[in-house]
C-alpha positions in Angstrom: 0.8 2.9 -8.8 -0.1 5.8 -11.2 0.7 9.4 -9.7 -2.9 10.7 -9.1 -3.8 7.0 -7.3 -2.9 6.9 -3.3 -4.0 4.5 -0.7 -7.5 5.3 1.0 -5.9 5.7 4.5 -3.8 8.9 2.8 -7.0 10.8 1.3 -7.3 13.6 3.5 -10.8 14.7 5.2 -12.8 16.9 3.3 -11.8 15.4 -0.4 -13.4 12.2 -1.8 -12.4 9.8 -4.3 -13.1 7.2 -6.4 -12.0 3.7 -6.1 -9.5 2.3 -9.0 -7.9 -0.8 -7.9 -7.8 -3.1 -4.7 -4.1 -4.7 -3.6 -5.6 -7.6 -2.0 -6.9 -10.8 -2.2 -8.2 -14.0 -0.8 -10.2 -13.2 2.5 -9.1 -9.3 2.8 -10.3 -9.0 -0.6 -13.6 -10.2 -0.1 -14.4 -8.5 2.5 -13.8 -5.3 1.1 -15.5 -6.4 -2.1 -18.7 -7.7 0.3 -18.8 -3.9 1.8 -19.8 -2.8 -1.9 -16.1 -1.2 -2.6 -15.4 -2.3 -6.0 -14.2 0.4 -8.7 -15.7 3.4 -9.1 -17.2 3.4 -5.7 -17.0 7.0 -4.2 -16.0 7.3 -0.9 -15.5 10.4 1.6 -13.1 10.2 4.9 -15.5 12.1 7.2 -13.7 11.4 11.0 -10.7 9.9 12.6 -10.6 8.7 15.6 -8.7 10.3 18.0 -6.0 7.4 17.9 -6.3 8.1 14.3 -7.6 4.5 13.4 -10.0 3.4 13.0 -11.2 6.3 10.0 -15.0 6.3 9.1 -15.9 6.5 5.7 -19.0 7.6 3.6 -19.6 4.6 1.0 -23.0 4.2 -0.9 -24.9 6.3 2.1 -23.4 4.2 4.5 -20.9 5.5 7.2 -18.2 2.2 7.9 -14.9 2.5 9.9 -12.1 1.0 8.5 -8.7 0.4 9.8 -5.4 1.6 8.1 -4.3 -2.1 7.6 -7.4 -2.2 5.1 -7.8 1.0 4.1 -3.9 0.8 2.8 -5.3 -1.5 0.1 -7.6 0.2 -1.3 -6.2 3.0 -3.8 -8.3 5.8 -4.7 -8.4 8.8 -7.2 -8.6 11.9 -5.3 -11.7 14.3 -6.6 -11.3 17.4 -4.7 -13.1 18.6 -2.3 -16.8 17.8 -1.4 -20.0 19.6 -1.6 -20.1 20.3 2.1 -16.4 21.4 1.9 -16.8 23.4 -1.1 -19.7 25.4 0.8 -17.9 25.8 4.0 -15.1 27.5 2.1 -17.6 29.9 -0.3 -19.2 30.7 3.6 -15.7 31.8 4.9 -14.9 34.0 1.6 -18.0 35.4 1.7 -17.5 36.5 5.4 -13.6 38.3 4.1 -15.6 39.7 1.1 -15.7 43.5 1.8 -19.6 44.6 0.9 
């Protein structure tokens, strides 16, 4: 695992990322393959549960939950923050800003 990849379950609300690389195979892989996550895909945690599992994800305008047990094996590149997030925080310095 390179140093900017982590697993999809660790990528932090608010960022997105790209998929590099799935640690799976036979059935698991699939499956994750059949929900249109192959490499390059972005994806954006947007909730958690309040358990903390199941997470919903943002992939290719759809919103699917995934657990951490497949999640984990799917690594991501981390991309910052999103457009949302990024507009959330200009609002708040904006609001600090003396006129």
């Amino acid at each position: 695992m390179k140093n900017n990849q982590l697993p999809l379950n660790q990528l932090p609300i608010g960022k997105t990322g790209r998929v590099v690389s799935l640690v799976s195979d036979g059935t698991v892989r699939r499956r994750i393959l059949d929900l249109g996550i192959i490499s390059g895909t972005k994806i954006e945690p947007l909730y958690k549960s309040p358990s903390g599992n199941p997470i919903a994800y943002l992939i290719r305008g759809t919103v699917i939950a995934l657990r951490s047990d497949i999640s984990s094996k799917i690594m991501v590149e981390e991309n910052g923050i999103t457009q949302e997030a990024n507009e959330d925080l200009c609002e708040e310095i904006s609001s600090v800003s003396p006129s």
